[in-house]
ZASE-519170 format. One record per residue (C-alpha): residue number from 1; residue in three letters; x, y, z. Coordinates in nm, 4 decimals. Example, Ala and Ser with C-alpha at 12.3 -4.5 7.8 and 13.67 -1.06 7.14 Angstrom:
<nodes>
1; Ala; 1.2300; -0.4500; 0.7800 .
2; Ser; 1.3670; -0.1060; 0.7140 .
</nodes>
This chain:
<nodes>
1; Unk; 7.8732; 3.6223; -1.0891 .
2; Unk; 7.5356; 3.4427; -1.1205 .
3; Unk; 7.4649; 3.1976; -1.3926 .
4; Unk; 7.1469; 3.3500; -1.6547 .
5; Unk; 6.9531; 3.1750; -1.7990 .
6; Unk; 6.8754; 3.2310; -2.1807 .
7; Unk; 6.8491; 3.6271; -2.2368 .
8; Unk; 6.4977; 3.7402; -2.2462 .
9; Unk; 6.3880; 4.0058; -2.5319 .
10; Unk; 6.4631; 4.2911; -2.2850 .
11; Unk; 6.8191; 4.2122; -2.2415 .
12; Unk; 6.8598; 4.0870; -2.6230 .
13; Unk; 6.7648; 4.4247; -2.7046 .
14; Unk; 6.9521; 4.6494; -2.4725 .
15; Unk; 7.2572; 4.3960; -2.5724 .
16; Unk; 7.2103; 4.5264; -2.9490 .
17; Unk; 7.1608; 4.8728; -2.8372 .
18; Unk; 7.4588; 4.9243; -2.6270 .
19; Unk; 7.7258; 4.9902; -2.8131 .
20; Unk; 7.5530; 5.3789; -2.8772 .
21; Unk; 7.3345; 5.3527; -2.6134 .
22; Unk; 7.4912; 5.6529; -2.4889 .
23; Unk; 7.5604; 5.8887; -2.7398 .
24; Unk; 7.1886; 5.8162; -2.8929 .
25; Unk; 7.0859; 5.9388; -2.5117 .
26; Unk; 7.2809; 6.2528; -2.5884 .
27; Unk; 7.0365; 6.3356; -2.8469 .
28; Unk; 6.7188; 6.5670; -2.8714 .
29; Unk; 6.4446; 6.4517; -2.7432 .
30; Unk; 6.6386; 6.2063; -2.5317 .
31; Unk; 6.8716; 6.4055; -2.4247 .
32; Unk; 6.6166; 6.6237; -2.2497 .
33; Unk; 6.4250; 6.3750; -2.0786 .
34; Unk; 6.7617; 6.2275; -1.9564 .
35; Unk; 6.8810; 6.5736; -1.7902 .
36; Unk; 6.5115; 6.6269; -1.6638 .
37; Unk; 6.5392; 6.2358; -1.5308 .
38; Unk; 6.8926; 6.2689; -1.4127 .
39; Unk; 6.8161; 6.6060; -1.2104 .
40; Unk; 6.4960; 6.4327; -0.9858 .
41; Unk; 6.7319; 6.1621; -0.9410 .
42; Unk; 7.0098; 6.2919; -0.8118 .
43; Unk; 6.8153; 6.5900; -0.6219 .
44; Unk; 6.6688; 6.3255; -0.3982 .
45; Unk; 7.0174; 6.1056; -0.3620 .
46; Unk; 7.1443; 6.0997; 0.0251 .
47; Unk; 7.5179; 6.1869; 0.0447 .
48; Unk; 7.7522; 6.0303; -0.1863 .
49; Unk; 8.1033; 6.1434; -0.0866 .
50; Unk; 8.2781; 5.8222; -0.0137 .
51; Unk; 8.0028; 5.5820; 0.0306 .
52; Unk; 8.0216; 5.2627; -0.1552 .
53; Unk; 7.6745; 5.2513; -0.3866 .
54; Unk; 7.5032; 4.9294; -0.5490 .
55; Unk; 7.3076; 5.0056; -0.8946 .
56; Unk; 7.0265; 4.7986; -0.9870 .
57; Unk; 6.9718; 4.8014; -1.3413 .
58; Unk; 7.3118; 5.0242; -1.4671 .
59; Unk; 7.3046; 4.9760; -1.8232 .
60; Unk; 7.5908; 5.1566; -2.0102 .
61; Unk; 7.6302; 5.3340; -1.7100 .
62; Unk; 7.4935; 5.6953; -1.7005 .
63; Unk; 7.4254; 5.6927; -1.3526 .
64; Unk; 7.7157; 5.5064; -1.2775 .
65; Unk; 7.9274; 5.7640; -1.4270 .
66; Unk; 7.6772; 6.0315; -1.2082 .
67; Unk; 7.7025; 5.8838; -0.8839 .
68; Unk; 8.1005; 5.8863; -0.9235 .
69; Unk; 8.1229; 6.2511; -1.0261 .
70; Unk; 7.9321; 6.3202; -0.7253 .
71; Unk; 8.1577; 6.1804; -0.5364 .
72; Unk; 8.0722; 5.7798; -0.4522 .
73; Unk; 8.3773; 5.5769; -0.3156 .
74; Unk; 8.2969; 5.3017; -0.5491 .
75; Unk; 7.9580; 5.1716; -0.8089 .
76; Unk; 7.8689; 4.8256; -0.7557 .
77; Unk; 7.7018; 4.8318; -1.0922 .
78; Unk; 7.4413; 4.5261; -1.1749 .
79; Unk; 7.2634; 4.4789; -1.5052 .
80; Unk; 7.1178; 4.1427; -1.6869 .
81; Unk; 7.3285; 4.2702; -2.0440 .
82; Unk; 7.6955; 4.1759; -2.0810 .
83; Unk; 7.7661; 4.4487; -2.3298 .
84; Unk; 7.6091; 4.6862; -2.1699 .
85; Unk; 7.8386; 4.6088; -1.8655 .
86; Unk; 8.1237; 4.6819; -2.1055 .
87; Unk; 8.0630; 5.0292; -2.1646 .
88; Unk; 8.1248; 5.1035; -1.7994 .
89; Unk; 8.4395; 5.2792; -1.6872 .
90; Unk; 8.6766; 5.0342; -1.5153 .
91; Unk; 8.7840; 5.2956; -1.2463 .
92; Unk; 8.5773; 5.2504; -0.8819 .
93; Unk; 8.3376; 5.0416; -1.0566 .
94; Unk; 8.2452; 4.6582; -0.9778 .
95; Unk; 8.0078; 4.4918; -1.3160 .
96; Unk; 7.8552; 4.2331; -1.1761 .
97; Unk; 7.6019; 4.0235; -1.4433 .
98; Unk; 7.3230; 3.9442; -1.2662 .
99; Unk; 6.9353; 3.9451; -1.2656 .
100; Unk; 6.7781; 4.2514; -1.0390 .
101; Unk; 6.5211; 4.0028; -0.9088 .
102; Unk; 6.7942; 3.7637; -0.7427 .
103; Unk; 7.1332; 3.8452; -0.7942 .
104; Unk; 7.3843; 3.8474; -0.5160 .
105; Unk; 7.6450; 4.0849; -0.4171 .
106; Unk; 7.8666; 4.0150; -0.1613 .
107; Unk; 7.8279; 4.3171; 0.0051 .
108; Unk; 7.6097; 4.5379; 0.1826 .
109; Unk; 7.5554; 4.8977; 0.1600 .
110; Unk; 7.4266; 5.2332; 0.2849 .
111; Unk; 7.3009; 5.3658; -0.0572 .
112; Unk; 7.1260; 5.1715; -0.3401 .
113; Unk; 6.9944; 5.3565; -0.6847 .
114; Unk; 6.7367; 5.1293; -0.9343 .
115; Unk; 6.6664; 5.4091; -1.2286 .
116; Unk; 6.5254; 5.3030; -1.5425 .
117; Unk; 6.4438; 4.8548; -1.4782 .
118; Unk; 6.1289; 4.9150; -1.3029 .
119; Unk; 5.9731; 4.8991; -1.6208 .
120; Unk; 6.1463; 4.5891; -1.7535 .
121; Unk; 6.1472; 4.3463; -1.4527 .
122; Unk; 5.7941; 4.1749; -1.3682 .
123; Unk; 5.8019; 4.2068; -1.0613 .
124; Unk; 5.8945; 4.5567; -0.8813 .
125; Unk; 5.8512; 4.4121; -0.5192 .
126; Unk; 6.1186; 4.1183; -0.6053 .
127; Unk; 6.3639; 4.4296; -0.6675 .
128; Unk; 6.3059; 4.6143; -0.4151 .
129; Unk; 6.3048; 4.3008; -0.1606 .
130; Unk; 6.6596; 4.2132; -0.3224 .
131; Unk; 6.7374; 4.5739; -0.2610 .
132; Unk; 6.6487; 4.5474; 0.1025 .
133; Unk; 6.8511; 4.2229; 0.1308 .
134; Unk; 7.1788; 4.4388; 0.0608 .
135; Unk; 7.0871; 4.7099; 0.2210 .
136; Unk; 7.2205; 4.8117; 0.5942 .
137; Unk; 7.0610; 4.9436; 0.8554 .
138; Unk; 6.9056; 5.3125; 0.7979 .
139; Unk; 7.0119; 5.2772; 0.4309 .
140; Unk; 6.8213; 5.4847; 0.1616 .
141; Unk; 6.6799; 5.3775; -0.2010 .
142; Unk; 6.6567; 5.6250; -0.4683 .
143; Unk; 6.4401; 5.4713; -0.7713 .
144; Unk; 6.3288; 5.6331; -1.1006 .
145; Unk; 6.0118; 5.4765; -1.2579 .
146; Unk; 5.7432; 5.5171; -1.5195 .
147; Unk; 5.4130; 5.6393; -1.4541 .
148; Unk; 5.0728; 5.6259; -1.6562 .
149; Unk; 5.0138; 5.8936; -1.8383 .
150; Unk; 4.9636; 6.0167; -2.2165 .
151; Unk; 5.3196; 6.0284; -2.2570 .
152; Unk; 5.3769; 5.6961; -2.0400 .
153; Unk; 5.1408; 5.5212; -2.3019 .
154; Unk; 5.3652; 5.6476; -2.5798 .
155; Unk; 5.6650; 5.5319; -2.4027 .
156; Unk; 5.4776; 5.2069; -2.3713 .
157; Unk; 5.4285; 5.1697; -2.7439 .
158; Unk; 5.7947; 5.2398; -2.8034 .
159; Unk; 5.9201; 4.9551; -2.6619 .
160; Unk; 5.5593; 4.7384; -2.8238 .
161; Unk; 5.7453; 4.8238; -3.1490 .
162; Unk; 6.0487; 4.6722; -3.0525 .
163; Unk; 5.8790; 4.3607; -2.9233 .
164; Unk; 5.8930; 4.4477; -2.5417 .
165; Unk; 5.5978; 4.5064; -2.2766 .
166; Unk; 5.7109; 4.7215; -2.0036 .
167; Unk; 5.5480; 4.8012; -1.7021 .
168; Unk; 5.4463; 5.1301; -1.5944 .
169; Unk; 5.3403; 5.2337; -1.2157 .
170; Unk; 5.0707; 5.5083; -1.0189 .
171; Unk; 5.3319; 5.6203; -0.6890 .
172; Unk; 5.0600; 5.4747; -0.4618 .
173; Unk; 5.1253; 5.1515; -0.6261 .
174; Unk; 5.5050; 5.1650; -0.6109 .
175; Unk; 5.5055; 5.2867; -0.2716 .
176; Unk; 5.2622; 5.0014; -0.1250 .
177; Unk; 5.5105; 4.7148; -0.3251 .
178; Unk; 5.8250; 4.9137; -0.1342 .
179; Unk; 5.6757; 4.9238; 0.2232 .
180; Unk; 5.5879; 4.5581; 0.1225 .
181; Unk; 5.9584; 4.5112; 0.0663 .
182; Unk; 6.0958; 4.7513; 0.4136 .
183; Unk; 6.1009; 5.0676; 0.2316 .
184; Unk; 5.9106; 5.3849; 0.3674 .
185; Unk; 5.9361; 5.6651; 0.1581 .
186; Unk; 6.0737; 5.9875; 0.2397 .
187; Unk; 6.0472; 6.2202; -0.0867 .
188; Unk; 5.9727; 6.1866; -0.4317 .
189; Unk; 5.9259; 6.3856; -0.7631 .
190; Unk; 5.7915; 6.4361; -1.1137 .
191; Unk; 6.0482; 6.4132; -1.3816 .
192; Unk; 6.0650; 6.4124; -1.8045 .
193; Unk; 5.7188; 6.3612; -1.9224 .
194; Unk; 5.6168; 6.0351; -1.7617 .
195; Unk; 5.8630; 5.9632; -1.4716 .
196; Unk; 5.8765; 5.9566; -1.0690 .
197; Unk; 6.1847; 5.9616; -0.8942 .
198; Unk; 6.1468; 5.8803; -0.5168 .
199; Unk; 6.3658; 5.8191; -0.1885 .
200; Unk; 6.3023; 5.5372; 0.0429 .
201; Unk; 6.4724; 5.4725; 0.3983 .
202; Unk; 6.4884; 5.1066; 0.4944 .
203; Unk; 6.2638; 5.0479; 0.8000 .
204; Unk; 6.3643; 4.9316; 1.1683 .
205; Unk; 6.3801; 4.5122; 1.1559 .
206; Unk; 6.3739; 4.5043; 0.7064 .
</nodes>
């Protein structure tokens, strides 16, 4: 487990919020936008049965949860929030605290999922570089992101209210910062009101 420095206002906040982080995403309108999220996401996942999966940004662990009921060997589940990481299930699950940007798991893997800390990080290349740094050969990224839009900018002013500036990103943008970083995409869609979801292999020599 990496040593953090002092917690930035992102992971202050998500440290008050996680104690009902998930039943408040069980709630109209979130609830909506999460199955609409969830269903992009895990349309364009590669096989999970029995592959061992690293999670970049995991939170209280809805996709955690997801990626085991679909049938992952084991969640190697990273986020920058230490009580977040206590909401997770202990069964087939790894929390490791760590920054997206840097952190290091002693691992690598075949499948990697980053939904939802695109938009807190600032940098989206340093991710997906990390992600490439754990990934093996031929292994695919599936990554959920915001994108401008009317309902994007709303999202944006959200988290303005609660003193945070998140980042939002066009899919040419995102998919120039993850060929930057070894990634070539393979599929991607819409989802919610302001989200992509996308697939990326990791190129030959990444």
């Amino acid at each position: 487990m990496e040593a953090l420095p002092s917690l930035d206002r992102a992971t202050e906040y998500f440290d008050r919020q996680a104690s009902g982080y998930l039943a408040a995403s069980d709630r109209l309108p979130w609830r909506w936008l999460r199955n609409s999220e969830s269903a992009a996401v895990l349309g364009v996942t590669g096989p999970l049965a029995g592959v061992e999966v690293l999670e970049f940004g995991a939170g209280a662990g809805y996709y955690t949860r997801a990626l085991l009921a679909r049938g992952a060997a084991h969640v190697w589940a990273v986020d920058r929030s230490p009580e977040m990481l206590q909401q997770l299930g202990a069964a087939r699950v790894t929390p490791v605290l760590g920054d997206v940007t840097g952190v290091r798991v002693p691992h690598t893997f075949d499948a990697i999922v980053a939904a939802g800390v695109f938009e807190f990080v600032s940098s989206a290349y340093e991710v997906l570089l990390n992600a490439a740094r754990h990934a093996r050969a031929g292994a695919w990224l599936v990554v959920c992101y915001a994108r401008p839009s009317v309902w994007g900018a709303g999202y944006r002013t959200f988290h303005r209210r609660h003193g945070l500036d998140i980042h939002l990103y066009r899919r040419e943008q995102f998919d120039a910062a993850a060929e930057s970083a070894g990634w070539r995409a393979e599929s991607w869609r819409r989802c919610g009101l302001f989200c992509i979801a996308a697939r990326y292999r990791l190129t030959a020599g990444a």
